[in-house]
BAFI-3210 file (N, C-alpha, C; in Angstrom, 3 decimals, decimal comma, padded with zeros to 6 digits):
// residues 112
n [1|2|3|4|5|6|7|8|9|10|11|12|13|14|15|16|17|18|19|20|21|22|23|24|25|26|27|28|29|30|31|32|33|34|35|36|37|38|39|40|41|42|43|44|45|46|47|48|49|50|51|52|53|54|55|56|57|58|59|60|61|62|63|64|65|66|67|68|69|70|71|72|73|74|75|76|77|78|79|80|81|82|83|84|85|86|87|88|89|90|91|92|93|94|95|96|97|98|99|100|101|102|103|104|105|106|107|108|109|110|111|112]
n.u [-061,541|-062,057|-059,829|-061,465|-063,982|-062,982|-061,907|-063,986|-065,251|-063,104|-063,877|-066,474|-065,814|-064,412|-066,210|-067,653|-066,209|-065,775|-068,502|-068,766|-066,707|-067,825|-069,884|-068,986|-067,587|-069,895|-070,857|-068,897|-068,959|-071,804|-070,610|-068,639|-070,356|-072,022|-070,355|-069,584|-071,554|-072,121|-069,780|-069,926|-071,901|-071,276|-069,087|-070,553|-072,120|-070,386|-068,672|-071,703|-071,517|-068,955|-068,759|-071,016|-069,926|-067,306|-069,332|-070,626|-068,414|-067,176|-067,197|-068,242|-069,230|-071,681|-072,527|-069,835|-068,474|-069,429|-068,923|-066,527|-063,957|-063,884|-061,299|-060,540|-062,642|-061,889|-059,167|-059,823|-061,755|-059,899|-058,203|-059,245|-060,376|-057,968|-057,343|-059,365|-058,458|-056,499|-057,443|-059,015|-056,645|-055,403|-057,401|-057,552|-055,486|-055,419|-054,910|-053,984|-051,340|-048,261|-045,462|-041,977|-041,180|-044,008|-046,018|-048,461|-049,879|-052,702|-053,359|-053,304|-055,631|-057,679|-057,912|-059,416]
n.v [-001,171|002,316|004,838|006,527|004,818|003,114|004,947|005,399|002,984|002,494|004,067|003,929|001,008|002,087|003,704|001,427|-000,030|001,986|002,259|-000,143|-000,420|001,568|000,298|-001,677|000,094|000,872|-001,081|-002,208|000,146|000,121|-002,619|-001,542|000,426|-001,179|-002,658|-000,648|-000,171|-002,400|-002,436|-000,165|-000,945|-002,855|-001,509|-000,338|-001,902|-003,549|-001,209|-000,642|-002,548|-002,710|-000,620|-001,043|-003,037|-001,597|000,201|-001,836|-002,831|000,018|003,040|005,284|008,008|007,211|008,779|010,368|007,861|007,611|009,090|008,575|006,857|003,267|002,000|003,708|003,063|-000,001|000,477|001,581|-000,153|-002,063|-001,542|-000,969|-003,786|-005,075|-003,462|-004,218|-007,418|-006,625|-005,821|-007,729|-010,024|-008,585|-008,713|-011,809|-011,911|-012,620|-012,808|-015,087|-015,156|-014,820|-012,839|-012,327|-009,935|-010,321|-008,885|-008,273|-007,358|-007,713|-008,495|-005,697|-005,025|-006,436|-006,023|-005,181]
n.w [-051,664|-050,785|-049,239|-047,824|-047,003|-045,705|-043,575|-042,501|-041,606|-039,705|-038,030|-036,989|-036,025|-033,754|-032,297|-031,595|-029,676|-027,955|-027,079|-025,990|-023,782|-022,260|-021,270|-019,971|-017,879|-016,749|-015,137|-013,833|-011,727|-010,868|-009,491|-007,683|-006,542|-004,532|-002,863|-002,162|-000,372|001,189|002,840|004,541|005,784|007,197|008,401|010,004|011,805|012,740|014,690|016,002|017,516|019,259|020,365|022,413|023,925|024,885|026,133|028,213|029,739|031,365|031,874|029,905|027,361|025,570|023,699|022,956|022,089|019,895|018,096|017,067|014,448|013,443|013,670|016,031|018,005|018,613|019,473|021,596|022,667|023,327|024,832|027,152|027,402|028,214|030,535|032,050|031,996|033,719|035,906|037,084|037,301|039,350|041,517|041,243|042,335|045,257|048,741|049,222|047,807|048,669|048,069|048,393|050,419|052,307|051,093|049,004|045,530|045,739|048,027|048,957|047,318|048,339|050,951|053,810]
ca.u [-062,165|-061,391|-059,457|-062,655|-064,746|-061,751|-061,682|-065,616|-065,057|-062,559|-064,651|-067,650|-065,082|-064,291|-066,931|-068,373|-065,352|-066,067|-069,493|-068,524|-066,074|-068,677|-070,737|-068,448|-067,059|-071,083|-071,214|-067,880|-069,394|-072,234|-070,065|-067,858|-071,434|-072,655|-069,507|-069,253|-073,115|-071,909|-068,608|-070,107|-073,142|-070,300|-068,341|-071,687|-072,391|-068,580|-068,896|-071,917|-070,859|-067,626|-069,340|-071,715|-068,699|-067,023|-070,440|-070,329|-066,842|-066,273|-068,207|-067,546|-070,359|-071,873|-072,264|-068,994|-067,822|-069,975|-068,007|-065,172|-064,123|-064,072|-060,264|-060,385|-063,271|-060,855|-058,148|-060,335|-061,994|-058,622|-057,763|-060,591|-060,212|-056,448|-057,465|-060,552|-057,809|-055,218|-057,981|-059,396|-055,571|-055,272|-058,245|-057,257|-054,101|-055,452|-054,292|-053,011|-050,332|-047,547|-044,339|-040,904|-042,071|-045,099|-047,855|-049,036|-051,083|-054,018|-053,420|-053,869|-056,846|-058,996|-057,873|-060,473]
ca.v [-000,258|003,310|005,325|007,322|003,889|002,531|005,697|004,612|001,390|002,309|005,215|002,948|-000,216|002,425|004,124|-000,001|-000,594|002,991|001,938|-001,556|000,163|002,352|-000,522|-002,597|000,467|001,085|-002,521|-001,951|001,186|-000,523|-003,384|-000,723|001,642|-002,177|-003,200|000,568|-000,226|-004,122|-002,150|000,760|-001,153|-004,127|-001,514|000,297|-002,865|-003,281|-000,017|-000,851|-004,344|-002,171|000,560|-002,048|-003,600|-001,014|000,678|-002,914|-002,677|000,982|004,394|006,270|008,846|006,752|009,880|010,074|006,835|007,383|010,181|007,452|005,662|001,622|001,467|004,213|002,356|-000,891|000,360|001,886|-001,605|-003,488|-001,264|-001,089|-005,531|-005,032|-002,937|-005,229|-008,175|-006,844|-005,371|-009,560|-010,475|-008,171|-009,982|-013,137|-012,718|-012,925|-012,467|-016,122|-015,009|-014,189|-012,224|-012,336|-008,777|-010,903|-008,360|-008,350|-006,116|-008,725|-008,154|-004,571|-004,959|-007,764|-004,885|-004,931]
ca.w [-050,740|-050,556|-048,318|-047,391|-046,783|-044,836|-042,590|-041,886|-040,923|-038,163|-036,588|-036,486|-035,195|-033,115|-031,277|-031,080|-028,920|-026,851|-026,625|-025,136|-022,959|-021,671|-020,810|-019,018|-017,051|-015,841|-014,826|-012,599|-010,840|-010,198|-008,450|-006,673|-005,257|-003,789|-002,683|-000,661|000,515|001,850|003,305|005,405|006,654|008,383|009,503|011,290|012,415|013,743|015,438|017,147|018,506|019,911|021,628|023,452|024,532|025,193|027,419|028,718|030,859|031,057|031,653|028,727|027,363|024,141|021,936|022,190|021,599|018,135|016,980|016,322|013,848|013,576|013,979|017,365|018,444|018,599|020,296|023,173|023,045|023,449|025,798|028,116|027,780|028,547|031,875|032,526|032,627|034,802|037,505|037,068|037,827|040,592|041,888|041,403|043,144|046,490|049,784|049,450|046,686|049,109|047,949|049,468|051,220|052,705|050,913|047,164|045,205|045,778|049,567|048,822|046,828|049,351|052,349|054,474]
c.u [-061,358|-060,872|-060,813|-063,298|-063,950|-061,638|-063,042|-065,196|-064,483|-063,057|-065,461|-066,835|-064,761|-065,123|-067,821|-067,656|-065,575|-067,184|-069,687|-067,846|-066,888|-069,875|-069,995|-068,135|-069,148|-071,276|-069,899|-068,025|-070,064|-071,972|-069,393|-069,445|-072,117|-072,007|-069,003|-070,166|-072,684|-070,924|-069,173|-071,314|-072,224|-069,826|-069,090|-071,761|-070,878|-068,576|-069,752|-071,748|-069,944|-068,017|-070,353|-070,907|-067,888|-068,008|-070,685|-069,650|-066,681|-067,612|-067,473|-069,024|-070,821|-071,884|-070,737|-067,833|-068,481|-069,569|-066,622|-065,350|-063,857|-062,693|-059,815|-061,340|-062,500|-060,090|-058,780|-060,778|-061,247|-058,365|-058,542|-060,345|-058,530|-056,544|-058,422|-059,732|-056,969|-055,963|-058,400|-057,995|-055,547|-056,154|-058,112|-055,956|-054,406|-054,512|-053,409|-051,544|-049,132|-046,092|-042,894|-041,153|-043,306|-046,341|-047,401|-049,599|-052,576|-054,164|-054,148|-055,525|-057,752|-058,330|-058,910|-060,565]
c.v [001,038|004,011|005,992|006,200|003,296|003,248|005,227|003,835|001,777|003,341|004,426|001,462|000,643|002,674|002,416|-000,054|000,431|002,845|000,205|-001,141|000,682|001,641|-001,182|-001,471|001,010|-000,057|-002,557|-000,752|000,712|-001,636|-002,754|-000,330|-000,004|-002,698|-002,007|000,120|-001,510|-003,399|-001,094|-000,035|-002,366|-003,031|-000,830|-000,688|-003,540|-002,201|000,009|-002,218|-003,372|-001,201|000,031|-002,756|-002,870|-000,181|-000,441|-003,139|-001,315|001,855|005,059|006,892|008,086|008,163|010,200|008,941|006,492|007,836|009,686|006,575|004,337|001,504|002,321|003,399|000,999|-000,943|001,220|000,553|-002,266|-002,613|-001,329|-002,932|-005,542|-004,693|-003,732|-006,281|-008,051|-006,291|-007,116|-009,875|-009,942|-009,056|-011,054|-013,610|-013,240|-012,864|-014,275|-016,220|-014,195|-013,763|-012,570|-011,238|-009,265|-009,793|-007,892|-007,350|-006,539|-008,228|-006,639|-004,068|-005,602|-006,740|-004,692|-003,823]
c.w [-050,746|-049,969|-047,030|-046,685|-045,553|-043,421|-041,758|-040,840|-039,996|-037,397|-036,034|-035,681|-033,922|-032,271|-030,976|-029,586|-027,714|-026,367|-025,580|-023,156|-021,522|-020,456|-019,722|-017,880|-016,278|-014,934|-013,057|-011,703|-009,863|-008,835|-007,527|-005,744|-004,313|-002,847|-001,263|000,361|001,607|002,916|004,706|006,021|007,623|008,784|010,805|011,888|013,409|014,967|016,495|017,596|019,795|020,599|022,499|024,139|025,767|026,991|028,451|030,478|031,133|031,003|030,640|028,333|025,437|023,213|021,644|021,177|019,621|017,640|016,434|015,384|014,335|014,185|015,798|018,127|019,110|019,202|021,199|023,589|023,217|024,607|027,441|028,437|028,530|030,351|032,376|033,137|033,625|036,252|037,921|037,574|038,853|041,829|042,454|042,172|044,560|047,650|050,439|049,063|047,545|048,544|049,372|050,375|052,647|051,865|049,471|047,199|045,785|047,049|049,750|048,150|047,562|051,222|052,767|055,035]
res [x|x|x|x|x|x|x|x|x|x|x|x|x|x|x|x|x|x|x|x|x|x|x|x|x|x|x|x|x|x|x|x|x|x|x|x|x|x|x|x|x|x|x|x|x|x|x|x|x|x|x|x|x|x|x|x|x|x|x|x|x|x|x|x|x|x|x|x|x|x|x|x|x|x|x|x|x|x|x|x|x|x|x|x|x|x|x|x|x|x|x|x|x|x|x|x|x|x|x|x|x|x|x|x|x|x|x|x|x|x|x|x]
***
């Protein structure tokens, strides 16, 4: 075989292998643009779970709670549950829950 014939062969082995290439990297796009589509429609769906939650416990003005993302969304929603529990504890302390002082927060909160 001749140098010339030889050079052939590896353009054409070549552009096979760029044409393979080409293929597989369309195939992995594809899986990435489906993989965004699966990704942004959970975290809309995250988002609204957390601002129903959120509107739930808590006056807040929904348009703005939309202008957040998933992870601010989250920590207003933990926080908002955080303050939900400790007004529920206050609550629950009752005016039975006596202190060395004699008067609680509970006392203060069931004040007639």
């Amino acid at each position: 075989m001749s140098e010339k014939e030889q050079q052939t062969e590896d353009v054409e082995a070549l552009k096979a292998r760029i044409a393979e290439f080409e293929a597989e990297n369309e195939k992995l796009r594809q899986t990435i643009a489906e993989a965004m589509q699966t990704l942004t429609a959970y975290v809309e769906k995250e988002k609204q779970a957390a601002i129903k939650d959120i509107l739930e416990k808590a006056n807040f003005c929904e348009d703005e709670l939309k202008r957040l993302d998933l992870a601010q969304l989250k920590l207003v929603q933990k926080s908002v549950n955080s303050v939900k529990g400790t007004v529920k504890n206050i609550r629950s302390a009752g005016p039975e829950g006596r202190s060395e002082s004699g008067l609680t927060v509970g006392d203060l909160f069931h004040k007639e």
